[in-house]
Phi, psi and omega in degrees: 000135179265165167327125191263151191289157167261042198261207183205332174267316193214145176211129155243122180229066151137053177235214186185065180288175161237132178240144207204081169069064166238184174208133183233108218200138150083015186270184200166122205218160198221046201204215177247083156165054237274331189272310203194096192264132170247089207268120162275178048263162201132182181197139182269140140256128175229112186240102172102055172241136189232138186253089143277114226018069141272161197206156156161163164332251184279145170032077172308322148299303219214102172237119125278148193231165175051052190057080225214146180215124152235154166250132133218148219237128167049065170235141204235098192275110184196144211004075160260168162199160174248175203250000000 
């Protein structure tokens, strides 16, 4: 078994999830992704979604990894940051 992410709103891992009117806000991770980590293979849909003050090491709103694909349609990314 590998090492599990350290992310702190959403971890997705070889899937192909859809988010539809979400607001992914205030996590803090101490790892990677803080708002949202996605390890592919695989691919995201994110439509109206909004990722606010998330925090971690790498890639604070938003991280992909491993051949990881996102689409997003109206989606509004702002003041995350990483530590």
């Amino acid at each position: 078994m590998g090492h599990l992410p350290t992310t702190s709103g959403v971890f997705s891992s070889g899937s192909s999830p859809v988010f539809r009117n979400c607001n992914v806000s205030r996590n803090q991770g101490t790892g990677s992704g803080g708002g949202l980590l996605f390890q592919g293979p695989g691919s995201v849909l994110m439509v109206n979604t909004l990722f606010y003050y998330n925090e971690a090491v790498n890639g604070g709103g938003i991280n992909a990894v491993m051949d990881a694909e996102i689409t997003m349609v109206n989606c509004t990314i702002k003041s995350n940051q990483i530590s």
